[in-house]
Backbone as CSV, one residue per row, in Angstrom:
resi,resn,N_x,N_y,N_z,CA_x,CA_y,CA_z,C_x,C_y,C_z
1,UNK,9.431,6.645,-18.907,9.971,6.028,-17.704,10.570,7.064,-16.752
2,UNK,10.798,7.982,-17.183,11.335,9.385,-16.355,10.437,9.814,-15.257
3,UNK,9.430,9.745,-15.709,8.138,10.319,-15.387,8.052,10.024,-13.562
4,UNK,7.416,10.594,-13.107,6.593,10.300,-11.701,5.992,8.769,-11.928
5,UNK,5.886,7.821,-10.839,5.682,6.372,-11.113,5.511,5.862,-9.863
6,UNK,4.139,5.022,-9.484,3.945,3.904,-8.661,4.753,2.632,-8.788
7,UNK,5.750,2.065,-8.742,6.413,1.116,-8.639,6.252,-0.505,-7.716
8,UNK,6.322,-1.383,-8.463,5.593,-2.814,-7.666,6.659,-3.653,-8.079
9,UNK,6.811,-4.918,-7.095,7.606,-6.209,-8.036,6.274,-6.625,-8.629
10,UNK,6.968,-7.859,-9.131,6.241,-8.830,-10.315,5.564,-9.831,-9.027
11,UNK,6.331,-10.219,-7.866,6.318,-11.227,-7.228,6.777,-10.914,-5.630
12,UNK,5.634,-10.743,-4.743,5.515,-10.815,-3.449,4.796,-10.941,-2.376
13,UNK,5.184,-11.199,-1.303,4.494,-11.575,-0.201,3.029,-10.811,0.245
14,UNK,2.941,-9.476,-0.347,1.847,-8.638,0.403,2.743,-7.408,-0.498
15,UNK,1.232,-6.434,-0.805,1.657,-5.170,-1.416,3.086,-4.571,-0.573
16,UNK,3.414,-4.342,-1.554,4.899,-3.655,-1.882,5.064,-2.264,-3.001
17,UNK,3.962,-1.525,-2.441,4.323,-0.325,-3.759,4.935,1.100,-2.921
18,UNK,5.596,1.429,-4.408,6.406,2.648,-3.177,6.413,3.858,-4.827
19,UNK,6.686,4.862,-4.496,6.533,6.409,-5.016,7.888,6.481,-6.048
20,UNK,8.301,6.626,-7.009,9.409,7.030,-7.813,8.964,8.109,-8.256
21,UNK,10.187,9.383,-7.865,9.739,10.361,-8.639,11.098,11.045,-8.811
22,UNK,12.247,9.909,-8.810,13.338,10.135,-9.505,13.632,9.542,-10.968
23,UNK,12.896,8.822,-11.463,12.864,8.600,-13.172,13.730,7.199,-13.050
24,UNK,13.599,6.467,-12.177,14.388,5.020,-12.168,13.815,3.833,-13.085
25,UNK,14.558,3.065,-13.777,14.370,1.912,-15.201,13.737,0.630,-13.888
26,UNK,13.361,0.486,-14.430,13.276,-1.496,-13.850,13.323,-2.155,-14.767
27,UNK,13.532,-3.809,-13.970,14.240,-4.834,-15.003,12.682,-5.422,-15.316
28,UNK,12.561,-6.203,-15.826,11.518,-7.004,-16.303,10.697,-8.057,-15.111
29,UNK,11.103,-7.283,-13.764,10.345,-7.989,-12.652,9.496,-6.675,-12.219
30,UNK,9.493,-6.047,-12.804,8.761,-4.360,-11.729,7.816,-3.631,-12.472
31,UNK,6.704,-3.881,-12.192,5.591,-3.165,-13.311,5.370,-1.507,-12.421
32,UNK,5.186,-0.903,-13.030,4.666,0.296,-12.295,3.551,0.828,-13.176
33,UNK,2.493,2.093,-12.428,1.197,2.675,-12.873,2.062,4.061,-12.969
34,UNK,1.728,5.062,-14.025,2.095,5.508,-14.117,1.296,7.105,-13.874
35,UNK,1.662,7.387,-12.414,1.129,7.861,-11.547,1.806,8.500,-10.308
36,UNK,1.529,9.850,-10.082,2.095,10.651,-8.967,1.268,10.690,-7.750
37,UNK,0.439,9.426,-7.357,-0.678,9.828,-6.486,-0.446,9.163,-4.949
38,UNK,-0.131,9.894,-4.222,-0.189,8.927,-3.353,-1.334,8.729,-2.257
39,UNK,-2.640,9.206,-2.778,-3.661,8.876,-2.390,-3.769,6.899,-2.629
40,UNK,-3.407,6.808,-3.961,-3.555,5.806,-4.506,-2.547,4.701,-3.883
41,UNK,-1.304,5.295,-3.691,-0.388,4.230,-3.031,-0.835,4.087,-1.330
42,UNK,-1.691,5.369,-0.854,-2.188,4.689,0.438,-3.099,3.385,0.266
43,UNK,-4.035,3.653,-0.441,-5.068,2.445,-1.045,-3.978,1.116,-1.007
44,UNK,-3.060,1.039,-1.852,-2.411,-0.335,-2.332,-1.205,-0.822,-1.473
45,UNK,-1.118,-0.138,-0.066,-0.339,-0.630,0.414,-0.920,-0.654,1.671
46,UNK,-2.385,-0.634,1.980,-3.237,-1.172,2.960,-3.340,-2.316,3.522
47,UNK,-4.050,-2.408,4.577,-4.286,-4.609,4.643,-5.488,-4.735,4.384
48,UNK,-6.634,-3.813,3.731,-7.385,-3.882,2.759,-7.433,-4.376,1.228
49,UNK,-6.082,-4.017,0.905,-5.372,-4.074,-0.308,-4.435,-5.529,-0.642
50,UNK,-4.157,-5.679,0.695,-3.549,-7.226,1.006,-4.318,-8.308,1.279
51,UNK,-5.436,-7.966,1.509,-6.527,-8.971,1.628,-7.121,-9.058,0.370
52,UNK,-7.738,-8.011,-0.361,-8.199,-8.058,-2.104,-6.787,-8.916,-2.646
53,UNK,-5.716,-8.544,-2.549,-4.872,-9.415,-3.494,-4.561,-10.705,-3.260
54,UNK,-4.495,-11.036,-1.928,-4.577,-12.339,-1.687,-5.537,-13.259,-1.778
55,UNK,-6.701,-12.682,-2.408,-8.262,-13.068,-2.906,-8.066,-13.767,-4.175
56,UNK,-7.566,-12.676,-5.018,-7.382,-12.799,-6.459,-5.984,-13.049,-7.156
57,UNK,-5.034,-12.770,-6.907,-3.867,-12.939,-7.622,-3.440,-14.503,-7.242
58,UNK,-2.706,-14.946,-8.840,-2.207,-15.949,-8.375,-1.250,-16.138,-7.380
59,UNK,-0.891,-17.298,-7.022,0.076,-17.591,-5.859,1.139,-18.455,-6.071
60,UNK,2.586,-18.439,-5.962,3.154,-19.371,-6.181,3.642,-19.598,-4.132
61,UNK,4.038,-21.131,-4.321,4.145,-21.158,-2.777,5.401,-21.732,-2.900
62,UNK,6.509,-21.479,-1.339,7.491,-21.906,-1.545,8.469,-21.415,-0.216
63,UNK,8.511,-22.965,0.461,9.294,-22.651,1.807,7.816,-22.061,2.540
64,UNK,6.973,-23.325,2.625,5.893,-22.681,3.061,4.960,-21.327,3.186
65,UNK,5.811,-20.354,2.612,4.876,-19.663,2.102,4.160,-19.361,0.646
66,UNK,2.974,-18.588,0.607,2.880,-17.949,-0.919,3.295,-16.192,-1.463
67,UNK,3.651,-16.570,-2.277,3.983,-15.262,-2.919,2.991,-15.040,-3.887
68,UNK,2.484,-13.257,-4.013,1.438,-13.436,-5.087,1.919,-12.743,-6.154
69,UNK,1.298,-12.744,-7.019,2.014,-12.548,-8.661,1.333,-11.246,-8.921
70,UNK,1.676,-10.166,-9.272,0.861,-9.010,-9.414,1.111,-8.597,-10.799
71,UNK,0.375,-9.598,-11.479,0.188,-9.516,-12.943,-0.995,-7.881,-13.039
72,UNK,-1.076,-7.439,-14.260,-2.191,-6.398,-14.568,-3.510,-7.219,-14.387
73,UNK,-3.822,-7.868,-15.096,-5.129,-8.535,-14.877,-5.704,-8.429,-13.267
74,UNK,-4.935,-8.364,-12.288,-5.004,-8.060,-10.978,-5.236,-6.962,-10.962
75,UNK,-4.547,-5.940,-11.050,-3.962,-5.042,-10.636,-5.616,-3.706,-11.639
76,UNK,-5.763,-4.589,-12.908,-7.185,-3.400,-13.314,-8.096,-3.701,-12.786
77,UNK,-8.497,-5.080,-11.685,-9.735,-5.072,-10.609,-9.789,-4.338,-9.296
78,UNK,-8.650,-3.331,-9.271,-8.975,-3.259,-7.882,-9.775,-2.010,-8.023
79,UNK,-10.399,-2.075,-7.079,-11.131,-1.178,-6.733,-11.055,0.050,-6.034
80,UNK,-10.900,1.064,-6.723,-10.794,2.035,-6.268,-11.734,3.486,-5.782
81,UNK,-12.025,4.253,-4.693,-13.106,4.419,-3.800,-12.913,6.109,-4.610
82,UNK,-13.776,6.366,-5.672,-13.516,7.446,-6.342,-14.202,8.452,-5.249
83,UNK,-13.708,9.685,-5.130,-14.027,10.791,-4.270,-14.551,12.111,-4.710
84,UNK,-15.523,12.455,-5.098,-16.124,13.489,-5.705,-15.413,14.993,-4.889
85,UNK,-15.085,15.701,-5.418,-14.092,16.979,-4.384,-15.668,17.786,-4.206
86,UNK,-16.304,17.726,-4.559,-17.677,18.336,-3.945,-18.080,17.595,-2.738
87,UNK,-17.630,16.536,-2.224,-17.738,15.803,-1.203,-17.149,16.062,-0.117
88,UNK,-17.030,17.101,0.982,-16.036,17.749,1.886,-15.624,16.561,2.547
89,UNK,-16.185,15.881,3.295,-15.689,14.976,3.969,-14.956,13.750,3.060
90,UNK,-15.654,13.404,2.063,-14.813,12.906,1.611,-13.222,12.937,0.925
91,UNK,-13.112,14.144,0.179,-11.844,15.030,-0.134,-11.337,15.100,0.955
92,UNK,-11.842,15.335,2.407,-10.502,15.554,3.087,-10.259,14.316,3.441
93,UNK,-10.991,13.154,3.727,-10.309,11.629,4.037,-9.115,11.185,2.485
94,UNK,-9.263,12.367,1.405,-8.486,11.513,0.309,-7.570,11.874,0.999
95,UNK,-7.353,13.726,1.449,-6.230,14.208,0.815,-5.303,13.451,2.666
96,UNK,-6.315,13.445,3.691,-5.214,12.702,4.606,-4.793,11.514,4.461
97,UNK,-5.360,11.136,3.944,-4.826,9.423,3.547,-3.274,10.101,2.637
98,UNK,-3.212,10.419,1.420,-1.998,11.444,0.786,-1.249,11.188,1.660
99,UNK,-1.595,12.286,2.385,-0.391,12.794,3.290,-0.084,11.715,4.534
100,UNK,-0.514,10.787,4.819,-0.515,9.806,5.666,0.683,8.747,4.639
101,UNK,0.557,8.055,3.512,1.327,7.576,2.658,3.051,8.635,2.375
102,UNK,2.549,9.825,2.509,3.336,10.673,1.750,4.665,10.346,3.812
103,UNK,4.026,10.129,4.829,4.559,10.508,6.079,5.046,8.818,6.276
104,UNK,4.413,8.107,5.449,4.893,6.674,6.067,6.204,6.651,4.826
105,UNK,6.473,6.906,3.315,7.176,6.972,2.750,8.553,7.637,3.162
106,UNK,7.887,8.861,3.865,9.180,9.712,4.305,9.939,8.556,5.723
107,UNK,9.314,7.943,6.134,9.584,7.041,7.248,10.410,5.781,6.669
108,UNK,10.056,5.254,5.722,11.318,4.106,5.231,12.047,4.742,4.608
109,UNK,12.252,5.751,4.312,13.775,6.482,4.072,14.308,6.671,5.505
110,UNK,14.072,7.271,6.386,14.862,7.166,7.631,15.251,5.844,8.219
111,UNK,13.784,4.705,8.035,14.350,3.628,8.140,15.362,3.092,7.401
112,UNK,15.201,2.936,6.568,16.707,3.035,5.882,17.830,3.281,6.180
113,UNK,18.177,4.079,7.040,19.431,4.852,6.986,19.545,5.268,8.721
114,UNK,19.059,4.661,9.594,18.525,4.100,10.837,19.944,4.215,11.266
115,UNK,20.816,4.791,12.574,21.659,4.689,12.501,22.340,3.947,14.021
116,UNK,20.851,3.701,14.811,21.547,2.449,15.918,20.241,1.649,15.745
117,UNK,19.989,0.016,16.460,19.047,-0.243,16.342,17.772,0.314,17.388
118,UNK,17.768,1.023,18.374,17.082,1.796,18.880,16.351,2.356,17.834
119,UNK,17.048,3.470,16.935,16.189,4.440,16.289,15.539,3.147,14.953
120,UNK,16.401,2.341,14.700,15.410,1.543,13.835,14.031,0.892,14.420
121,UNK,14.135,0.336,15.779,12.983,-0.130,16.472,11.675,1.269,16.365
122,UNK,11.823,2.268,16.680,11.501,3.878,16.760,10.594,3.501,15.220
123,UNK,11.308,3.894,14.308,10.634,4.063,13.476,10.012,2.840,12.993
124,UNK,10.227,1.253,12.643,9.238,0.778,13.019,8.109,0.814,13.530
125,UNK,7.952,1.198,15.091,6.707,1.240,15.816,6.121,2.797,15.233
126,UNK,6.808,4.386,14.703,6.372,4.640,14.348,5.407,3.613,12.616
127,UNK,5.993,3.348,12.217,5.446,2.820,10.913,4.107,1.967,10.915
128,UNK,3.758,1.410,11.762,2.994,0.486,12.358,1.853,1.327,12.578
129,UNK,2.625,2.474,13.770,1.265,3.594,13.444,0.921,4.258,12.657
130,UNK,1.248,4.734,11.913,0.974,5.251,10.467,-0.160,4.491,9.658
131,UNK,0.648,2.974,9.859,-0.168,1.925,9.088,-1.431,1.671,9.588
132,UNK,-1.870,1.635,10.823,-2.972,1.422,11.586,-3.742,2.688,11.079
133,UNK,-3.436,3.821,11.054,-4.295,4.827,10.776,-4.868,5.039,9.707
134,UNK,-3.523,4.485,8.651,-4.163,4.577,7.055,-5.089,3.737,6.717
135,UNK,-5.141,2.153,7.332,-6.439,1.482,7.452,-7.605,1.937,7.951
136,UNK,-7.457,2.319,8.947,-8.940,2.914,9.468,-9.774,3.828,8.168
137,UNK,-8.812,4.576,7.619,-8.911,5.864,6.814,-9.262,4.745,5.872
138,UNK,-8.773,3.862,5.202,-9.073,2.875,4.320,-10.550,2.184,4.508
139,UNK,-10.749,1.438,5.593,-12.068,1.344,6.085,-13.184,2.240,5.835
140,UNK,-13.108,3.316,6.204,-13.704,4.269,6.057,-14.306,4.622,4.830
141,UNK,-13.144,4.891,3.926,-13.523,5.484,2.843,-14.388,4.172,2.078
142,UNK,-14.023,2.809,1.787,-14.875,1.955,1.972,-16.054,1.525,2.721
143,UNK,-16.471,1.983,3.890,-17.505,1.582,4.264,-17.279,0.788,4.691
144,UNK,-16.932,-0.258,5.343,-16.826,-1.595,5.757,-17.530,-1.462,7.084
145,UNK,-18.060,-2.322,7.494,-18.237,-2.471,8.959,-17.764,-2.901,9.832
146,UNK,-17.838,-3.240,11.074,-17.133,-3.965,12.208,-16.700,-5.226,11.763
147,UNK,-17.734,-6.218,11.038,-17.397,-7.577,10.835,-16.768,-7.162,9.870
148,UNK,-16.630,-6.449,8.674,-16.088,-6.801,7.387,-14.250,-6.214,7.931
149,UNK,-14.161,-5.305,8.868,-13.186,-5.211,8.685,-12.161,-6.316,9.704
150,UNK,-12.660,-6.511,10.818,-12.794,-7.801,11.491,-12.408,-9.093,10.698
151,UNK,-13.090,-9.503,9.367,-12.421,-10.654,8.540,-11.550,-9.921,7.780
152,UNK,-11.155,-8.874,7.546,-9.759,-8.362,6.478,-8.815,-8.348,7.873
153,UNK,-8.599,-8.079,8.825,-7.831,-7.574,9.766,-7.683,-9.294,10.458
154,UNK,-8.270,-10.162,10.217,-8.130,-11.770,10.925,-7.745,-12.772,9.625
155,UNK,-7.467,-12.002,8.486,-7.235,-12.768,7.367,-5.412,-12.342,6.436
156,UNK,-5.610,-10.999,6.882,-3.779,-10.410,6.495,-3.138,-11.008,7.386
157,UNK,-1.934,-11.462,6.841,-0.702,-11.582,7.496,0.215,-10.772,7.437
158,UNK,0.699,-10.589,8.063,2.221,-9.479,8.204,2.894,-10.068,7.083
159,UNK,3.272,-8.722,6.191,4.472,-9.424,5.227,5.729,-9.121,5.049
């Protein structure tokens, strides 16, 4: 549990994974992969990633909305867009996606700690862009086309 760790609840609105690589316990609501990648946490905190889970995971609903359950059984279908490093173009869409996750992470720590609401609005709209880019990069590395990404992008909701 010390270890470097992808961290998730048990139960939410739209991916929610974030980077531990301070060795933090969770209670019996927080599964984590046990994993330093944040290639991988760009993947799962996509609206690519929010659209696959809202496909498949169960749902409990409540106060009109649903919450989805991010049991494992979920969580070993997803699909992940393996990248051969003999692949130039592809290796470098991993390693910016990385560093794209690694720049939106460093961003809800400032959000966090936001110190008028100006600079919280700021980083918001930065975050948004970040997020827009890591999809594209997500798209991409998937293949999707105009329509396919068109029904993932008309089917996520903000969560």
């Amino acid at each position: 549990m010390d270890a470097p760790k992808i961290v998730f609840p048990d139960i939410a609105k739209g991916p929610r994974f974030a980077l531990d690589v301070d060795g933090h316990y969770g209670s019996n609501t927080i599964y984590f992969i046990p994993l330093e990648d944040h290639y991988l946490l760009g993947l799962l905190n996509s609206s690519l990633s929010h659209f696959y889970f809202q496909s498949v995971c169960a749902g409990l609903e409540g106060g009109g909305e649903v919450y989805l359950r991010f049991f494992g059984q979920y969580m070993e279908g997803f699909p992940v867009p393996r990248v051969d490093d003999t692949d130039q173009q592809g290796a470098k869409a991993r390693e910016t996606l990385a560093q794209m996750a690694k720049a939106r992470e460093q961003l809800e720590a400032r959000l966090a700690t936001a110190r008028t609401p100006l600079d919280a609005e700021n980083h918001r709209r930065e975050a948004a862009r970040i997020d827009d880019q890591i999809d594209r990069l997500v798209y991409d590395l998937y293949d999707l086309t105009d329509l396919e990404v068109a029904l993932v992008e008309g089917s996520v909701l903000p969560a």
